[in-house]
C-alpha positions in Angstrom: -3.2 27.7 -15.8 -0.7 24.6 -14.9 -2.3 22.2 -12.9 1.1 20.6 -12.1 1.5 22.2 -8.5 -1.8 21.2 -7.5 -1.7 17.8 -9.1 1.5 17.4 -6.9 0.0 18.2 -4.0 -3.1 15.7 -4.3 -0.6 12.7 -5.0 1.4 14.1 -1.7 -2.3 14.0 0.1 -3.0 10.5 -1.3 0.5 8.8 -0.2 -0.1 10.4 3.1 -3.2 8.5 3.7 -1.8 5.4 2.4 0.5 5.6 5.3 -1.9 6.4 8.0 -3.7 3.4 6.5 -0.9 1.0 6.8 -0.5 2.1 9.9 -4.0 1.7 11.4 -3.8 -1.4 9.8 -0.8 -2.9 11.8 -2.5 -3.2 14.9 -4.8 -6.0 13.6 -2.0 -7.9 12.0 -0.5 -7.9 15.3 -4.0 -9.8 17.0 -4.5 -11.6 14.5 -0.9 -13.1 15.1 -1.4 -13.6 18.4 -4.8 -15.8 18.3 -3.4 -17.8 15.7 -0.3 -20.0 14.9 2.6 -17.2 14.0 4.5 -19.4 11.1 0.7 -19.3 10.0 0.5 -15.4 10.4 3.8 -15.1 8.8 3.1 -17.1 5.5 -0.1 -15.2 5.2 1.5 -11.6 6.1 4.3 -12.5 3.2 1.6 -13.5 0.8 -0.1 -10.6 0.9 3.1 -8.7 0.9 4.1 -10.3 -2.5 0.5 -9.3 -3.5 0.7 -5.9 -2.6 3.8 -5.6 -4.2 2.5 -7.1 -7.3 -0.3 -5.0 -7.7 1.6 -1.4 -6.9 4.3 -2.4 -9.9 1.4 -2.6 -12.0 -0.3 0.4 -11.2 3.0 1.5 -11.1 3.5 0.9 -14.9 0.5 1.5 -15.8 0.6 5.4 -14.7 3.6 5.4 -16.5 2.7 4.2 -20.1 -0.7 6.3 -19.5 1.6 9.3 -19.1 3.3 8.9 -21.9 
């Protein structure tokens, strides 16, 4: 049996809640800019951008060595 179809179809269902999750999470990152300074917010928001972008390129790489 391939276990490629379904193994597409789980990484379709796990991006999709990825995005629901950055989008429930935009709400907050829009209070919390409000109650406090928004150059403050911004740094912050960018920092954890850079973060988040850091951490997906190596899980990124990762998957790919691993699959190789």
């Amino acid at each position: 049996m391939d276990e490629s179809p379904r193994q597409t179809q789980l990484d379709r269902i796990e991006r999709r809640q990825k995005y629901i999750l950055a989008l429930l999470i935009v709400p907050y990152l829009v209070w919390f800019a409000t109650i406090t300074d928004v150059v403050i917010a911004a740094f912050l928001y960018f920092v954890l951008g850079v973060i988040a972008f850091v951490l997906i390129t190596i899980r990124r790489r990762n998957r790919d060595t691993a699959a190789q």
